[in-house]
C-alpha positions as CSV (number, residue, x, y, z in Angstrom):
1,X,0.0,0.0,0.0
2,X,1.3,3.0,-0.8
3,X,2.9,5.5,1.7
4,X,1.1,9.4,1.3
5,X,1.9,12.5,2.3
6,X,-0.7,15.6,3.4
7,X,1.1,18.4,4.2
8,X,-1.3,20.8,6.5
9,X,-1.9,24.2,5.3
10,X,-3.0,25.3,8.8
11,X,0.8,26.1,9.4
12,X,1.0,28.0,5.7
13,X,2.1,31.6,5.2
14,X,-1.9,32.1,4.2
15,X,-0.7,35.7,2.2
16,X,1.4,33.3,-0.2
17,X,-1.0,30.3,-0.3
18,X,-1.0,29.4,-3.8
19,X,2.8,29.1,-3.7
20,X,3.2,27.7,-0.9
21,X,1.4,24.8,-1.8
22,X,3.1,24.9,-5.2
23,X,5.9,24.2,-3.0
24,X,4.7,21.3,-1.2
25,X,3.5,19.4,-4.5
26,X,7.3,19.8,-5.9
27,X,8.2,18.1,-2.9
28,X,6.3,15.2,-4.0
29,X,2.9,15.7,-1.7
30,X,0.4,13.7,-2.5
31,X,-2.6,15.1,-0.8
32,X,-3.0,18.9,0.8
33,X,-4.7,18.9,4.4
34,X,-7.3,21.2,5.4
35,X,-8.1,21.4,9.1
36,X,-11.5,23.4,9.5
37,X,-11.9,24.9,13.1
38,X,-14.6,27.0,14.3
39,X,-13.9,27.6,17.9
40,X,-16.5,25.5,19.4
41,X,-15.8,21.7,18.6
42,X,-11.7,23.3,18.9
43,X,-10.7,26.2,20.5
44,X,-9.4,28.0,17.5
45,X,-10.6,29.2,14.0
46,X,-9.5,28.2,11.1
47,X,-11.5,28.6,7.9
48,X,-14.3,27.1,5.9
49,X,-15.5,26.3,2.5
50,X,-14.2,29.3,0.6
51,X,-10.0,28.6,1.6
52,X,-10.9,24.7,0.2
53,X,-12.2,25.8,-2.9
54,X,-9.1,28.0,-2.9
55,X,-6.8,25.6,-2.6
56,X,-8.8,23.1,-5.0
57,X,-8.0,26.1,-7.4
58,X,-4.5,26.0,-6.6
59,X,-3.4,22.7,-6.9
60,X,-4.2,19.4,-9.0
61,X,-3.6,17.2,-5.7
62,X,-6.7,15.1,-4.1
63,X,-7.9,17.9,-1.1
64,X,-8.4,16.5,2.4
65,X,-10.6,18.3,4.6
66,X,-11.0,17.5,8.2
67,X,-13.8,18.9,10.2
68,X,-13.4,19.9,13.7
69,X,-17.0,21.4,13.7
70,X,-19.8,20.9,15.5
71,X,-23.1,19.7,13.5
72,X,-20.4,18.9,10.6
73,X,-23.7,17.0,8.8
74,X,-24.8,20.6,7.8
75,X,-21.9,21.6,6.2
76,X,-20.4,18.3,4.2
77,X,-22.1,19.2,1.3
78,X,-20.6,22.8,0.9
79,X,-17.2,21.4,1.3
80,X,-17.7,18.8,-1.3
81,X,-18.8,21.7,-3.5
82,X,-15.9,23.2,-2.8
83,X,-13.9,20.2,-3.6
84,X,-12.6,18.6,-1.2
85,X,-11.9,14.9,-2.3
86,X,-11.8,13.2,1.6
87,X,-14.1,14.8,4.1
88,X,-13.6,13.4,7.9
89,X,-15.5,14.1,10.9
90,X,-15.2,13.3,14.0
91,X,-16.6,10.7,16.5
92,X,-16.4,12.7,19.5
93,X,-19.4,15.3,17.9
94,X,-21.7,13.3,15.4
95,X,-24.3,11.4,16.8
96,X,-25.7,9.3,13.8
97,X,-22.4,8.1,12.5
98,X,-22.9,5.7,9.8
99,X,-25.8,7.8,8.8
100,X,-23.2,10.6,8.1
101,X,-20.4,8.4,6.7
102,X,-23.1,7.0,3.9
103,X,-23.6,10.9,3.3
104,X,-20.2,11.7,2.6
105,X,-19.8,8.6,0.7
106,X,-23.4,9.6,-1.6
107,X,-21.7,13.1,-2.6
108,X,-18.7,11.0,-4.5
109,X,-16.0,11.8,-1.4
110,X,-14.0,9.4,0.0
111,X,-15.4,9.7,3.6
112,X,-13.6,9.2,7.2
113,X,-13.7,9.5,11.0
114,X,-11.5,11.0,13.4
115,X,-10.7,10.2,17.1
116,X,-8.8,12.2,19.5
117,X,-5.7,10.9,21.3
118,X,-8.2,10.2,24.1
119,X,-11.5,8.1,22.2
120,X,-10.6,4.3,22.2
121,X,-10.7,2.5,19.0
122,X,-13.8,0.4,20.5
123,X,-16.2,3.6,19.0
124,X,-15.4,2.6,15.4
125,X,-16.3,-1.4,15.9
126,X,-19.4,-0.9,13.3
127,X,-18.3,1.7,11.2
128,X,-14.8,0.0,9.8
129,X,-16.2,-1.6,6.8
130,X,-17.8,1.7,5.4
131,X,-15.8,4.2,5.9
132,X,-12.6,4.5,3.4
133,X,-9.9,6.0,6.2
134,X,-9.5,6.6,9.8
135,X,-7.9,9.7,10.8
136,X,-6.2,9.0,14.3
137,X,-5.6,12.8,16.3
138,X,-1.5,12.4,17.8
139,X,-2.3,16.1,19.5
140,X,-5.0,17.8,21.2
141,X,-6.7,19.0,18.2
142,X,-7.5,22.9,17.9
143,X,-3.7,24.3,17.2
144,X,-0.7,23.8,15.3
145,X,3.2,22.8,16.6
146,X,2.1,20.7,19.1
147,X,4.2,17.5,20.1
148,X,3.2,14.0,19.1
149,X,1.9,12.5,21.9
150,X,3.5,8.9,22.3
151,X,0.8,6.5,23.2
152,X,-1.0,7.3,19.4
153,X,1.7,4.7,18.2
154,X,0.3,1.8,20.1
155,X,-3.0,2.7,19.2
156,X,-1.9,3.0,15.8
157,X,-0.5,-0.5,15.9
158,X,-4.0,-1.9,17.3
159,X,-6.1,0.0,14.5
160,X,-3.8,-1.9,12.1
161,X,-4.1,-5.3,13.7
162,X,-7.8,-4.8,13.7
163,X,-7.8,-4.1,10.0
164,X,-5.8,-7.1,9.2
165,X,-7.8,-9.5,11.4
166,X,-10.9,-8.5,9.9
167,X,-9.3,-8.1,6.1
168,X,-10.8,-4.4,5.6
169,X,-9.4,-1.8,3.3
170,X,-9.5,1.5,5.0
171,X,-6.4,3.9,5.3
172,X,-4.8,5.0,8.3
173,X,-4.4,8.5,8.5
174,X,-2.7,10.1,11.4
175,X,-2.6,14.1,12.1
176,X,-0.2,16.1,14.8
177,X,3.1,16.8,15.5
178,X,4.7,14.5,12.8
179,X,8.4,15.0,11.8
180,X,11.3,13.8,10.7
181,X,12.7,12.3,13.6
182,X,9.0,10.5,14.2
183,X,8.2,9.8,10.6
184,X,9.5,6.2,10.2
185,X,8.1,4.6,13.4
186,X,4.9,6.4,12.7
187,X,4.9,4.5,9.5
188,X,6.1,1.0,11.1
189,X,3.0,1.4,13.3
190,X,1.0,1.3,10.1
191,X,0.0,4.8,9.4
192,X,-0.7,5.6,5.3
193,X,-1.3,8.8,5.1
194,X,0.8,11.6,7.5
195,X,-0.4,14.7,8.0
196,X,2.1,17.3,8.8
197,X,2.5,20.8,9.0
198,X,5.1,22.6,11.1
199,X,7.2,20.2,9.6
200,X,6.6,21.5,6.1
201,X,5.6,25.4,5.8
202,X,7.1,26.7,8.8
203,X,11.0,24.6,7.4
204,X,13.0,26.8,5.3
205,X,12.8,24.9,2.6
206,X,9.6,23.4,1.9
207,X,10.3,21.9,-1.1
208,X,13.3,20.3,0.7
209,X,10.9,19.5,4.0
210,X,8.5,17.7,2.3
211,X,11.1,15.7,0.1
212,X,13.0,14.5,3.6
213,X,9.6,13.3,5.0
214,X,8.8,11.6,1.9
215,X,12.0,10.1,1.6
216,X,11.4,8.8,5.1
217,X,8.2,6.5,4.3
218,X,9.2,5.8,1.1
219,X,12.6,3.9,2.8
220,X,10.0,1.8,4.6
């Protein structure tokens, strides 16, 4: 399965957006992460629909928009309008989860549920067969530059067991405080998709950032 990298504009220079993301693809990113906020579900704000269609403008890489909303059910539909290609929400704030999943799914978007470091796996038992990734929070969500929090590896390790054991399909996507010097065992734990963003736009070099990380997990 291939290894796939979602660099996090949350941590972007937003004045020089376009480029910067220009950046990140001739790093060899394969996806750009967009983390919506709206200072309720998080305590921070972020943006909504109108920055994802900007950055479906800017780029020809898949957009990945993950909603730390409350009531995201009333908003999935704008953000797949606005063209975002994965839409996850989290399990912490929808109450009819499969019933939002299959909405996601109907609109043509590959569809996905997050857990904070905290939520046990044991929340996702009858939703792993229909939902095409699991995003797994290694930080507190609500702001950037925070610090992977080490027991997300183990439960990294146990989402992957459970996916083998029951010979499922979805992708394991994991979000906070990834770098280089974490990268690799993130990866051994089974993660596919890594979602960083420090790591990326606030380096030097982004182009040089991003080639490092994917260098990393493409060594695995």
């Amino acid at each position: 399965m291939k290894k796939l990298l979602a660099p996090s504009i949350l941590s972007a220079d937003f004045s020089n957006l376009s480029q910067q993301i220009r950046y990140a693809e001739m790093g060899g990113a394969d996806l750009i992460h967009c983390d919506v906020m709206d200072g309720h579900f998080v305590p921070n704000i972020s943006f909504g629909p109108l920055v994802v269609d900007a950055v479906k403008r800017s780029t020809s890489l898949p957009v990945d928009a993950h909603l730390m909303i409350e009531s995201p059910e009333k908003y999935i539909e704008q953000f797949a309008q606005a063209g975002a290609d994965f839409i996850s929400v989290h399990v912490e704030e929808v109450v009819h989860l499969d019933r939002v999943v299959n909405m996601i799914k109907e609109l043509n978007v590959k569809a996905g549920v997050v857990l904070n470091p905290a939520t046990p796996l044991t929340v996702l038992d009858n939703v792993l067969s229909i939902v095409d990734f699991v995003l797994l929070m290694s930080v507190n969500p609500g702001f950037g530059g925070q610090s992977f929090i080490g027991y997300t590896l183990e439960k990294i390790k146990a989402l992957d067991k459970i996916r083998q054991e029951r010979n499922l399909n979805f992708l394991i996507e994991v979000d906070g405080g990834i770098d280089e010097n974490n990268i690799s065992n993130i990866s051994d734990a089974g993660c596919d998709i890594f979602v960083a963003g420090s790591a990326v736009f606030k380096a030097d070099n982004i182009v040089e950032a991003v080639t490092k990380l994917r260098n990393k997990i493409l060594s695995e």
